[in-house]
C-alpha positions as CSV (number, residue, x, y, z in Angstrom):
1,X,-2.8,-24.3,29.0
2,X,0.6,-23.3,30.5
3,X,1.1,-21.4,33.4
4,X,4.3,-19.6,31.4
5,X,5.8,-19.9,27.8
6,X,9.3,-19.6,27.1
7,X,9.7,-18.8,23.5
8,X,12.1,-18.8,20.8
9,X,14.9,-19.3,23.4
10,X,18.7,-20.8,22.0
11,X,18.5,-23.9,24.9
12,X,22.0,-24.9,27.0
13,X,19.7,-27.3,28.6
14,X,22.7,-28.3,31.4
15,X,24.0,-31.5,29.9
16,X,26.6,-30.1,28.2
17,X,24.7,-31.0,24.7
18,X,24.9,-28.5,21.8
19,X,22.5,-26.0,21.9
20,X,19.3,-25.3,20.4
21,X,16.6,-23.3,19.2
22,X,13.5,-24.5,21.0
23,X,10.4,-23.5,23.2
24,X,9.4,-24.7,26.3
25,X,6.2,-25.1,28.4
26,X,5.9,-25.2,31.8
27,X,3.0,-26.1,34.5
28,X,2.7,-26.9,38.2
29,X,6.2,-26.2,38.5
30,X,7.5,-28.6,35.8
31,X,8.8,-28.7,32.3
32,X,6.2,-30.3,30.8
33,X,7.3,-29.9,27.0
34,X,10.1,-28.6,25.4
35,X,9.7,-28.0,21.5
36,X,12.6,-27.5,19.3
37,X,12.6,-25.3,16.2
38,X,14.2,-25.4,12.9
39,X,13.0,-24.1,9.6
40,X,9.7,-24.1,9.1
41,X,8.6,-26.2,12.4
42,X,5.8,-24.6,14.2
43,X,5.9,-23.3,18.0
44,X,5.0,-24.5,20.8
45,X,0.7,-24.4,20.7
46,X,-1.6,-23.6,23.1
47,X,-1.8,-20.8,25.6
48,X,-0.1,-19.4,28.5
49,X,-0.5,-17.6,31.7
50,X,2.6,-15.3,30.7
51,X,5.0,-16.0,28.1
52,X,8.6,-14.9,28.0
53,X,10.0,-13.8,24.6
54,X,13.9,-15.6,24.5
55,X,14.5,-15.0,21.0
56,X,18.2,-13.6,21.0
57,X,18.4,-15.0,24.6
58,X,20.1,-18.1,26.8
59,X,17.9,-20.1,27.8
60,X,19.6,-22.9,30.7
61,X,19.0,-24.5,34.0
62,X,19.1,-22.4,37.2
63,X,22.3,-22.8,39.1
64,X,22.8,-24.9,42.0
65,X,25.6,-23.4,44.4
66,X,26.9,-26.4,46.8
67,X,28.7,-24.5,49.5
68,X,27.0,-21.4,50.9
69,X,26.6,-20.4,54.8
70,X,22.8,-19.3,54.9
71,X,22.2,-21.3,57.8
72,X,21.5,-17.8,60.2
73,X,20.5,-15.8,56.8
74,X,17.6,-18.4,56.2
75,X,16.1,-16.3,59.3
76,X,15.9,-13.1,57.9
77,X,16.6,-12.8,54.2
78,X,13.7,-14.8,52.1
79,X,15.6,-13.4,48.6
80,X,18.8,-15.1,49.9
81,X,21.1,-12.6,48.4
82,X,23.5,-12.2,46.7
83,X,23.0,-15.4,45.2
84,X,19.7,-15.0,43.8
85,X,20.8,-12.1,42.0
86,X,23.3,-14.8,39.9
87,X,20.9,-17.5,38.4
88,X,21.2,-19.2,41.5
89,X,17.8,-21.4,42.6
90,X,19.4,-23.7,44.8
91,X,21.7,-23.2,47.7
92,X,23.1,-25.6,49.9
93,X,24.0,-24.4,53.4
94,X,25.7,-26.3,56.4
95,X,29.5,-26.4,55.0
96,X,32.5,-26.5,56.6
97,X,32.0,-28.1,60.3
98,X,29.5,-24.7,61.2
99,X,26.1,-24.9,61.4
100,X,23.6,-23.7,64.1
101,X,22.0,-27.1,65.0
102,X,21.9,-28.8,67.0
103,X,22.2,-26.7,70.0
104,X,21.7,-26.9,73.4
105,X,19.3,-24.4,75.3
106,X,22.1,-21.8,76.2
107,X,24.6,-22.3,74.1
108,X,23.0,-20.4,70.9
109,X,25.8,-17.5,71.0
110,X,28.7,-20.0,71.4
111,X,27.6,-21.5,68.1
112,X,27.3,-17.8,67.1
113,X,31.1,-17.0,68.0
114,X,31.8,-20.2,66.4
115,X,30.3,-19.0,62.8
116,X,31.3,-15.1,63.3
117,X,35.4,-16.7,63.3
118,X,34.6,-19.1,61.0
119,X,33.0,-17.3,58.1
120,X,33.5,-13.8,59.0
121,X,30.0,-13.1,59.4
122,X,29.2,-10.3,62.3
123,X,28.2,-11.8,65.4
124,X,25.8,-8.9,65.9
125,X,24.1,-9.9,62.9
126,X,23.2,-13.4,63.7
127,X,22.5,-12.7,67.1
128,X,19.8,-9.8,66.4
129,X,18.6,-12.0,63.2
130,X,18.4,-15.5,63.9
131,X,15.0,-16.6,65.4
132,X,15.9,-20.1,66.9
133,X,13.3,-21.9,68.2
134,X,14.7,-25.5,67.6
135,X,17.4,-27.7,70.0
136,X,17.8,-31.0,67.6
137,X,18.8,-30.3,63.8
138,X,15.7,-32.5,62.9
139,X,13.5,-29.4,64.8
140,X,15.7,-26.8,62.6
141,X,14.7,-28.3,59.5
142,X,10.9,-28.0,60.7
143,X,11.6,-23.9,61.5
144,X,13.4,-23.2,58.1
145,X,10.6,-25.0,56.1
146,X,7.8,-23.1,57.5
147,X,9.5,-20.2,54.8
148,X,9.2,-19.3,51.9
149,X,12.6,-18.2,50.0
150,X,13.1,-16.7,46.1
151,X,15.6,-19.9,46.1
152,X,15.5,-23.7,47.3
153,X,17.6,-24.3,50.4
154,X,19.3,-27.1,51.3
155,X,21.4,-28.1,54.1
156,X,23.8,-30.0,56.0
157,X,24.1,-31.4,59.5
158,X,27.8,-29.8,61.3
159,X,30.6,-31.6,63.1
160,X,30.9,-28.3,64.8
161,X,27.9,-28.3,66.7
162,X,26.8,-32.1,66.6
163,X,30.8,-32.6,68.5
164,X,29.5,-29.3,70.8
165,X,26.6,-30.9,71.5
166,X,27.6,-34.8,72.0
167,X,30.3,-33.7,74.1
168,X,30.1,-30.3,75.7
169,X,33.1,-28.4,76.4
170,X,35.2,-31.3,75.7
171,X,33.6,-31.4,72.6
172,X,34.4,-28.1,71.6
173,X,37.6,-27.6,72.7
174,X,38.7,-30.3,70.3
175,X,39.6,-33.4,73.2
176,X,39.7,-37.1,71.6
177,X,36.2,-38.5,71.3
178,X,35.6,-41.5,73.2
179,X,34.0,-44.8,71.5
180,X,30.6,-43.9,73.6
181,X,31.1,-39.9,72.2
182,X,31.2,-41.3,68.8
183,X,28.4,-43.2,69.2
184,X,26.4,-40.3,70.3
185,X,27.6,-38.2,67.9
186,X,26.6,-40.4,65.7
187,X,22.8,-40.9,66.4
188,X,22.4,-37.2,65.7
189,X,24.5,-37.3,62.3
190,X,22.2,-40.6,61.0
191,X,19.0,-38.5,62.9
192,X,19.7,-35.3,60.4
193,X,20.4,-37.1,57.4
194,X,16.7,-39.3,57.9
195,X,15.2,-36.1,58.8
196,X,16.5,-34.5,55.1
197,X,20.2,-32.9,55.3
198,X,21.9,-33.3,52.3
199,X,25.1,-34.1,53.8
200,X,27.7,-34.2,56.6
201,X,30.5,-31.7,57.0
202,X,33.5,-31.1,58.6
203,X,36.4,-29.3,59.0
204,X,40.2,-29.6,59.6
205,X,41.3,-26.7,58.2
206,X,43.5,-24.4,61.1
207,X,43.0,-21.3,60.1
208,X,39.2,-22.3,60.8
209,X,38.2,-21.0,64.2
210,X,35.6,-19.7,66.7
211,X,36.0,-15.9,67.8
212,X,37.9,-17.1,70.6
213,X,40.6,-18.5,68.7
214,X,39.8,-22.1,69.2
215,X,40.0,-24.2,66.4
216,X,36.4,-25.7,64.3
217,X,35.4,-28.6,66.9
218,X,36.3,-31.7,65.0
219,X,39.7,-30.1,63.5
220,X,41.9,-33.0,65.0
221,X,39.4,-35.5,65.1
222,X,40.9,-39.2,64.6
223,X,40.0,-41.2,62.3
224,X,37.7,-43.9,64.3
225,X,35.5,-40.7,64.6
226,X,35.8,-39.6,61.4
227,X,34.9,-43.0,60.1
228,X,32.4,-43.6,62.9
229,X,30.2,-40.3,61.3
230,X,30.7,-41.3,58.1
231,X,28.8,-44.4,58.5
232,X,26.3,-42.7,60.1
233,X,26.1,-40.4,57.8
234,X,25.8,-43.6,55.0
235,X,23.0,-45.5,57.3
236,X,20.9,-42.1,57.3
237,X,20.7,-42.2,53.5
238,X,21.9,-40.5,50.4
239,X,24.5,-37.9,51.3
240,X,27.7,-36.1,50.5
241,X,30.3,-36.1,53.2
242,X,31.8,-32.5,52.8
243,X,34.9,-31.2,54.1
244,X,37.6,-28.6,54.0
245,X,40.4,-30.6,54.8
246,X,44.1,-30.0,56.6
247,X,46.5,-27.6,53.9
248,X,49.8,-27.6,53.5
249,X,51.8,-26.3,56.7
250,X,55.0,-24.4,56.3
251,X,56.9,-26.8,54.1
252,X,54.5,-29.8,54.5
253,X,53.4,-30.7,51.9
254,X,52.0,-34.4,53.1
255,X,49.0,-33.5,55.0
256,X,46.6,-33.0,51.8
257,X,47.9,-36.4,50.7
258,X,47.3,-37.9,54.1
259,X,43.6,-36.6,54.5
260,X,43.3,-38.0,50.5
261,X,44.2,-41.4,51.9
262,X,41.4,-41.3,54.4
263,X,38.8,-39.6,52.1
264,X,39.4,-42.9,49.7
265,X,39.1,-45.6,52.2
266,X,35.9,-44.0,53.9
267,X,34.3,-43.1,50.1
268,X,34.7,-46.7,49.1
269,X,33.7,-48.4,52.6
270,X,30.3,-46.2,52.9
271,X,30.0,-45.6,48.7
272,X,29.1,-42.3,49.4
273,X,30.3,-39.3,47.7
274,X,33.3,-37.4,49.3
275,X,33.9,-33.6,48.0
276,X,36.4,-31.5,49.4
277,X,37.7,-27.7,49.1
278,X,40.7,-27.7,46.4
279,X,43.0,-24.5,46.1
280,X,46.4,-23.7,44.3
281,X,48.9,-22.2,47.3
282,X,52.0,-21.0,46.6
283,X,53.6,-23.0,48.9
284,X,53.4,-26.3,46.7
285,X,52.0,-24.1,43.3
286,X,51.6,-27.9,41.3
287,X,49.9,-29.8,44.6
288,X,46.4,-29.2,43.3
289,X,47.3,-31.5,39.8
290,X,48.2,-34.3,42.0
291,X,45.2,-33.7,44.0
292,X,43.0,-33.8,41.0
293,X,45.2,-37.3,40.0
294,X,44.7,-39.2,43.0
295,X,41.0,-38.2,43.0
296,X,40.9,-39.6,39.3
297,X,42.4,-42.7,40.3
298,X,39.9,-42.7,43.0
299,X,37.2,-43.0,40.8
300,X,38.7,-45.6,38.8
301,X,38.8,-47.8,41.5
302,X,35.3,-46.9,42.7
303,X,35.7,-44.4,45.5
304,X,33.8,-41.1,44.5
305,X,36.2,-37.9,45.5
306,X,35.1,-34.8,44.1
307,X,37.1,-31.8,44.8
308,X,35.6,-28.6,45.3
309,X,37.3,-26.0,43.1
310,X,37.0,-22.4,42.8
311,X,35.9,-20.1,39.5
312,X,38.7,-17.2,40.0
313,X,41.1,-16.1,42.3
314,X,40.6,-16.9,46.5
315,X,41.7,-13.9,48.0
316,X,40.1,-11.1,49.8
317,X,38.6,-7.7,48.5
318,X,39.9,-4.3,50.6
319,X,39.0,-0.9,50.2
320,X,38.1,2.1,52.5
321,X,34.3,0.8,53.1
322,X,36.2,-2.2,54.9
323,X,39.7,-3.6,55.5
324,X,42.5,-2.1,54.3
325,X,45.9,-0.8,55.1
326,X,45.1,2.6,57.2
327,X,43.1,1.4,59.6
328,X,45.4,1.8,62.0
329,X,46.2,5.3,61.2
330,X,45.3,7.2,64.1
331,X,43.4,10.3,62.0
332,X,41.6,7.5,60.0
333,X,40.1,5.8,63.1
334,X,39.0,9.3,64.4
335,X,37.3,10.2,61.4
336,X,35.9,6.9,61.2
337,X,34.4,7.3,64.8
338,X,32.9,10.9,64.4
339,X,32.1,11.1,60.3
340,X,28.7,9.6,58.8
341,X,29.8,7.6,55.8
342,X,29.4,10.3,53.1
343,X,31.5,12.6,55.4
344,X,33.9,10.2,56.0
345,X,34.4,9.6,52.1
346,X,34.7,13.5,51.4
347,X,37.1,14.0,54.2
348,X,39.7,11.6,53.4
349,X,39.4,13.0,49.7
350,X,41.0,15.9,51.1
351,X,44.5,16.6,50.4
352,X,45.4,17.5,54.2
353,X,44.1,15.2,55.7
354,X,45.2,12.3,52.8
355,X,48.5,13.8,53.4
356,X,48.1,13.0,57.5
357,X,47.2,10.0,57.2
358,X,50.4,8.9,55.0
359,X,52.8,10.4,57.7
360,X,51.3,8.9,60.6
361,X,52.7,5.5,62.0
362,X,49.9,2.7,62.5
363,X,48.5,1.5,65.7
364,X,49.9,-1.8,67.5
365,X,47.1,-4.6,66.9
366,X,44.8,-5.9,69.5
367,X,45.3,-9.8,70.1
368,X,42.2,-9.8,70.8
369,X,40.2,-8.4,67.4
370,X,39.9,-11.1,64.6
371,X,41.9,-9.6,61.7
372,X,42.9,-6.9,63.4
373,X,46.5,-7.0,62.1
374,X,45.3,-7.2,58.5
375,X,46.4,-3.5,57.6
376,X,50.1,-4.8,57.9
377,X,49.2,-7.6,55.4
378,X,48.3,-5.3,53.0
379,X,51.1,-2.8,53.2
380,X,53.4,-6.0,52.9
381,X,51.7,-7.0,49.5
382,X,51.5,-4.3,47.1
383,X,52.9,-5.8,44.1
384,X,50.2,-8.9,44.5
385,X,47.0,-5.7,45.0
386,X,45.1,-5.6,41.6
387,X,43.1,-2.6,41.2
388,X,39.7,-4.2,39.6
389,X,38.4,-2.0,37.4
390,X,34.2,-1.4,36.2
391,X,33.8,-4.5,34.6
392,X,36.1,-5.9,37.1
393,X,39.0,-7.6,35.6
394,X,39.7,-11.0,37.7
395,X,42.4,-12.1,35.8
396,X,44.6,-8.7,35.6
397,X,48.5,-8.1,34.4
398,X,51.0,-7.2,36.2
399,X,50.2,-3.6,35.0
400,X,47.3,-3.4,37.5
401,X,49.6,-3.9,40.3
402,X,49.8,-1.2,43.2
403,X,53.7,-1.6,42.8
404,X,53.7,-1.1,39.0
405,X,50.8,2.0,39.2
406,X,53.0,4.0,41.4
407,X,56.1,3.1,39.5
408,X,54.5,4.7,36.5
409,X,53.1,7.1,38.4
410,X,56.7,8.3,40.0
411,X,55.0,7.7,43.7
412,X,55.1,6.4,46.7
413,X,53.1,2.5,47.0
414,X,51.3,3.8,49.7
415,X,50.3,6.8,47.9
416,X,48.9,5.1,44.8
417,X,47.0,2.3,47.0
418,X,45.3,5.8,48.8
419,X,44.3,7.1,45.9
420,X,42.8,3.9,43.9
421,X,41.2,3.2,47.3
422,X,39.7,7.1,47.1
423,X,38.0,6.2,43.6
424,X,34.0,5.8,42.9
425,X,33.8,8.3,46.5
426,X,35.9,5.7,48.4
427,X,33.8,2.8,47.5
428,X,36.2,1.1,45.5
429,X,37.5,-2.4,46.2
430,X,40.9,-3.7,44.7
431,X,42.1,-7.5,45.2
432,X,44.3,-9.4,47.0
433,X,44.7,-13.3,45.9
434,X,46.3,-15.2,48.5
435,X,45.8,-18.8,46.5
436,X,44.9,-19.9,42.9
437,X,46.8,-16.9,41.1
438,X,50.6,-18.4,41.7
439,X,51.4,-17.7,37.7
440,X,49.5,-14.3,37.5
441,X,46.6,-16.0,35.6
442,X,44.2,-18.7,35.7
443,X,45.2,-21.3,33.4
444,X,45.6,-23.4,37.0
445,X,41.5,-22.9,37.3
446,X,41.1,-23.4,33.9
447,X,42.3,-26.8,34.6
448,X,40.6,-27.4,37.2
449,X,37.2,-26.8,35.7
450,X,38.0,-29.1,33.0
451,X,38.8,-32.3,35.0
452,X,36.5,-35.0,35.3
453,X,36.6,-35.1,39.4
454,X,36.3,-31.3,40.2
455,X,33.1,-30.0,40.5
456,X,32.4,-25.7,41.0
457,X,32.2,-24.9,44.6
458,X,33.6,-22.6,47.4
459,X,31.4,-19.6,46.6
460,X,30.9,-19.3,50.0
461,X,27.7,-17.1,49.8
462,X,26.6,-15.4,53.0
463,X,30.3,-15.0,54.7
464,X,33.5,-13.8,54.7
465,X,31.2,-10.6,54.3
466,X,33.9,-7.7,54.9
467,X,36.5,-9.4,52.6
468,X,34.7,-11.5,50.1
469,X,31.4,-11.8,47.6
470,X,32.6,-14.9,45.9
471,X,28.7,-15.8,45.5
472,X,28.9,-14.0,42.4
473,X,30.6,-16.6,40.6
474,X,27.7,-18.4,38.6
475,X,27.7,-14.9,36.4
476,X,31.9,-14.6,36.5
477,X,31.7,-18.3,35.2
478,X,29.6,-17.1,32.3
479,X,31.2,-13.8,31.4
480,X,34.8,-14.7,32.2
481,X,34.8,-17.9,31.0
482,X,32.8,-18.3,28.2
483,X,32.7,-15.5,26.6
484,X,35.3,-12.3,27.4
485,X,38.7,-14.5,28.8
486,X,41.5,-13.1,26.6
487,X,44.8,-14.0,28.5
488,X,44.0,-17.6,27.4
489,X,41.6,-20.2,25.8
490,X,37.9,-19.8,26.9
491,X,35.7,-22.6,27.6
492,X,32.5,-23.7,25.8
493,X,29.2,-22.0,27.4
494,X,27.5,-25.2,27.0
495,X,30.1,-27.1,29.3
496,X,30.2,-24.0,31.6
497,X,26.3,-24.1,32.1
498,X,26.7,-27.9,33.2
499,X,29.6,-27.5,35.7
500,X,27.0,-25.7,37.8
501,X,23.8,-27.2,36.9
502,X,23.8,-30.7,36.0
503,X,26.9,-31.8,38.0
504,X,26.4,-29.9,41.5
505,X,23.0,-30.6,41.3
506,X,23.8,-34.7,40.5
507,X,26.5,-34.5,43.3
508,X,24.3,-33.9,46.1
509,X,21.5,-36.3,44.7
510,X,19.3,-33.3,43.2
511,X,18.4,-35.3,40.1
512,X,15.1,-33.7,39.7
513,X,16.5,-30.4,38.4
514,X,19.8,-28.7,37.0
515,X,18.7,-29.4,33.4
516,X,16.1,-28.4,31.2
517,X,14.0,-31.7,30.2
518,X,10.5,-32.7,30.6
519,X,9.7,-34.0,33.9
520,X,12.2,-31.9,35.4
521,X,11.8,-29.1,37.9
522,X,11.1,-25.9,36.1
523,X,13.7,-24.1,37.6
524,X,15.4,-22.0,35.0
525,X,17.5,-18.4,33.4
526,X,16.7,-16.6,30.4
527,X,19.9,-15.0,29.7
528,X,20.8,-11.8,27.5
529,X,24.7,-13.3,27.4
530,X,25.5,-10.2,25.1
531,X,24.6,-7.9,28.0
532,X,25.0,-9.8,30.9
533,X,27.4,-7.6,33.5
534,X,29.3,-8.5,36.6
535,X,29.3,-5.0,39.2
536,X,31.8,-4.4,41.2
537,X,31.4,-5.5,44.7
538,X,30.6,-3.0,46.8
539,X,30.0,-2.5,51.1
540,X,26.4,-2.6,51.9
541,X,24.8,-1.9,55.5
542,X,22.0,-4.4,55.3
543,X,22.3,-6.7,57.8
544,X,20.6,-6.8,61.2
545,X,21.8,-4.6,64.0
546,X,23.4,-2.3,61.0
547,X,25.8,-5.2,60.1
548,X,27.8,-4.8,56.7
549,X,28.7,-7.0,53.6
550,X,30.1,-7.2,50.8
551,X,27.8,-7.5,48.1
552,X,28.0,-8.2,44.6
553,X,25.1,-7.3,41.6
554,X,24.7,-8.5,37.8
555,X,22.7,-7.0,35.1
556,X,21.4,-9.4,32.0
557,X,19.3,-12.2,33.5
558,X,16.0,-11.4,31.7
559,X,14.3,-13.8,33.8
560,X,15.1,-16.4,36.3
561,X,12.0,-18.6,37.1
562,X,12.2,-21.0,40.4
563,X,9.0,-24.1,40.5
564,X,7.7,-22.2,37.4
565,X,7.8,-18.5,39.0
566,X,9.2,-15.6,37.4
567,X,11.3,-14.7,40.5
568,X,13.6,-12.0,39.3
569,X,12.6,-9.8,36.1
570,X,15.3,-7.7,34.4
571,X,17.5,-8.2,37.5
572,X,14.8,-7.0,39.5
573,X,13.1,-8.9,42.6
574,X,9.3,-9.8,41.5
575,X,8.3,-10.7,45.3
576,X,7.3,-14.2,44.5
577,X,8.2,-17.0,47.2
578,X,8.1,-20.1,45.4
579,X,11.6,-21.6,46.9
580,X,11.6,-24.2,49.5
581,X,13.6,-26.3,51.7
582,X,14.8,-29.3,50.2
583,X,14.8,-32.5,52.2
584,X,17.2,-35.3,51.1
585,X,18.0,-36.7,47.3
586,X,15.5,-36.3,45.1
């Protein structure tokens, strides 16, 4: 007897093998047999609780997404969206230096501030949803496991708060650390690890910082810190040391080789793994390859540096539902105060007032708003704004530019951003991609994904909600990539499947899922890939205290199945709960 049947299924079981026709059998949450079918073999016997028809179908592991910010969403969102909606089963939370524990009675909404900079996630939201009860990360742990989620939740223990804490204000406005900070700083890292966090991160990224402006604590930390957590980290147990580490600076172009340096010595003197964000920017387009080289040689020498590497373009989304380049119009901001949305969208349709707003001269910025001076980005960058499209087109020409519209068009930029902005009832979002686009295409990501060292990352699911929805990248890796990329060679689905099963699940120590094997955990898609659809993003108004976000959906995941549950059915949310918090390798 099985509690559920998957049947006639073509298997990408996640370790990049061919594929095959097969049937599997699943019970108390594992896979407990997989059958595979040729000519004439018979099928899986006995019965089953529910079986699953996957004739036609996909069937591969569910998706593990290493770098996500659920840490505040864990208190009010069991389905974890919009991950969940993407084949996603796993997520792992606590990137990036920002986490929410530990914290010190009273100093919940500076952590808050911290997060809102950080990740672009409203303030009001987190404060109205969070539930704290917890000081020590330990005692966080202990809250977020009394849930139940659609998805398994992992997480990491944050420089951010651990300095915050250890140190106070000094702490957190980034002084040096003393030997006798380190060493307190470091009881709590080695406490979270034994306690089950799957890693340490950091930060030291500058354009990282708190709502007031002040950089991620830990963004200048010295290296007898850095080294000093690390160990901790090592002594606490299996763990990845995760970081978003210092960029390139006007015309520096050394820092990123610098921190590489570091991330080598620590990585071999701890043996723990060492993964860190990895972007193309302009301002050293070819900087990634050697990143990806010294990483390589890293490994050859037995240091393990894995760089964290993104599926499509990094950039933001704008549209009239969020930021954009009127905002600052003064008859857009009155309409925007005294118009519900569906007003709001009819008004600005109208030719008058579409023609105000183009005459009018923007509003000085306010200092003191985060992004508030974003509308002059945008006017500034109209030959790099793709409009999208329904599919949208990640990888567009030239052709979709603003610049190039309006030039056919015989308009005015701004006039042509206006109106693509005014399509789908003004919901519709077009992109800007500040890094991994330098040549107008992604043969850069393509290799990427193909080395050895880089492992998928950076979806940053749960923030950046008013600019990106990056979390949707498990289906964009599966559409894009392996089957509809026409500017340039595709990649295999069953190597695509692994890059974000298999190897993010064997990088943070998750050995006991992320393929499809007996013995495994039966955490697994059932994928229509002939009708499997990325949406559009699109604003939604779902968080608490009326907070919005940028959401992204998919249609063509028959089933996705967490501990053996049928969590999501045609797309669909089924209400089951079977997700948990992970604690530590597995």
């Amino acid at each position: 007897m099985f509690d559920l049947k998957i049947t006639g299924g073509t298997v990408v079981d996640g370790t990049g093998a061919d594929r095959y026709t097969a049937d599997i059998g699943i019970r108390d949450g594992k896979i407990i047999e997989v059958r595979r079918r040729g000519h004439g073999d018979a099928p899986l016997a006995g019965e089953a609780a529910e079986t699953i028809d996957a004739t036609g179908k996909v069937v591969a592991p569910g998706f593990v997404d290493i770098h996500t910010h659920y840490d505040g969403q864990v208190s009010w969102d069991s389905l974890l969206e919009p991950s969940s909606g993407h084949g996603v089963t796993t997520v792992v939370t606590g990137n990036c230096g920002v986490g929410f524990a530990p914290v010190r009675p009273g100093h919940e909404e500076w952590l808050i501030g911290l997060m809102e900079g950080v990740e672009d996630i409203p303030g009001t939201a987190l404060t109205e949803g969070i539930s704290w009860g917890w000081e020590s990360y330990p005692e966080y742990l202990d809250v977020v496991e009394k849930q139940d989620f659609a998805i398994d939740v992992g997480s990491q223990i944050a420089h951010g708060a651990v300095r915050a804490y250890a140190m106070g204000e000094r702490g957190a406005l980034n002084e040096p650390a003393s030997p006798e900070d380190i060493a307190a700083m470091a009881r709590l890292v080695q406490q979270g690890i034994e306690a089950g966090a799957l890693g340490f991160s950091t930060s030291r990224t500058l354009g990282h910082r708190a709502i007031d402006g002040e950089p991620v604590p830990g963004t200048f930390a010295a290296e007898d810190e850095l080294f000093g957590l690390g160990r901790a980290m090592a002594a606490g147990g299996r763990a990845v040391f995760e970081l978003a580490p210092q960029g390139v600076a006007g015309e520096d172009i050394i820092a990123p080789k610098k921190e590489l340096e570091w991330m080598q010595r620590l990585a071999a003197e701890i043996d723990r793994p060492i993964s860190f964000g990895m972007i193309q920017v302009d301002a050293a387009p070819d900087l990634w390859r050697e990143q990806l080289d010294i990483s390589a040689e890293a490994h050859a020498s037995g240091s393990e540096l894995y760089p964290q590497i993104a599926a499509r373009p990094f950039g933001m989304l704008f549209g009239f539902p969020g930021h954009h380049a009127f905002t600052h119009r003064p008859t857009f901001r009155k309409l925007k105060a005294e118009c519900s949305r569906e007003e709001l969208a009819a008004r600005l349709a109208d030719p008058a007032v579409k023609a105000v707003i183009l005459a009018e001269e923007d509003l000085p910025p306010d200092p003191n708003v985060l992004f508030d001076n974003m509308f002059a980005l945008v006017q500034y960058s109209l030959g790099r704004i793709y409009a999208l499209g329904d599919p949208p087109d990640y990888e567009p020409t030239v052709e979709r530019t603003v610049d190039k519209i309006a030039s056919d068009r015989g308009e005015d930029p701004l006039t042509t951003l206006y109106d693509l902005m005014l399509e789908d009832d003004a919901t519709a979002m077009l992109m800007l991609p500040f890094y991994n686009y330098f040549y107008g295409n992604h043969d850069a990501i393509r290799e990427m994904l193909l080395h050895p060292a880089g492992v998928v990352g950076l979806s940053d699911g749960g923030a950046h909600c008013g600019m990106i929805c990056d979390a949707s990248y498990p289906t964009f890796l599966l559409t894009h990539w392996a089957r509809d990329r026409h500017r340039g060679d595709k990649l295999p689905l069953e190597y695509v499947v692994r890059k974000q099963s298999h190897d993010t699940a064997q990088l943070f120590g998750l050995t006991d899922r992320g393929v499809i094997e007996v013995g495994k955990k039966a955490d697994v898609n059932v994928i229509d890939m002939d009708a499997l659809t990325l949406h559009p993003a699109r604003m939604a108004y779902d968080l608490p205290a009326g907070g919005q976000r940028l959401v992204q959906g998919a249609s063509g995941y028959t089933a996705t199945i967490v501990s053996g549950v049928v969590t999501r059915r045609d797309g669909v949310d089924t209400g089951a709960r079977p997700g948990r918090l992970v604690r530590g390798a597995r």
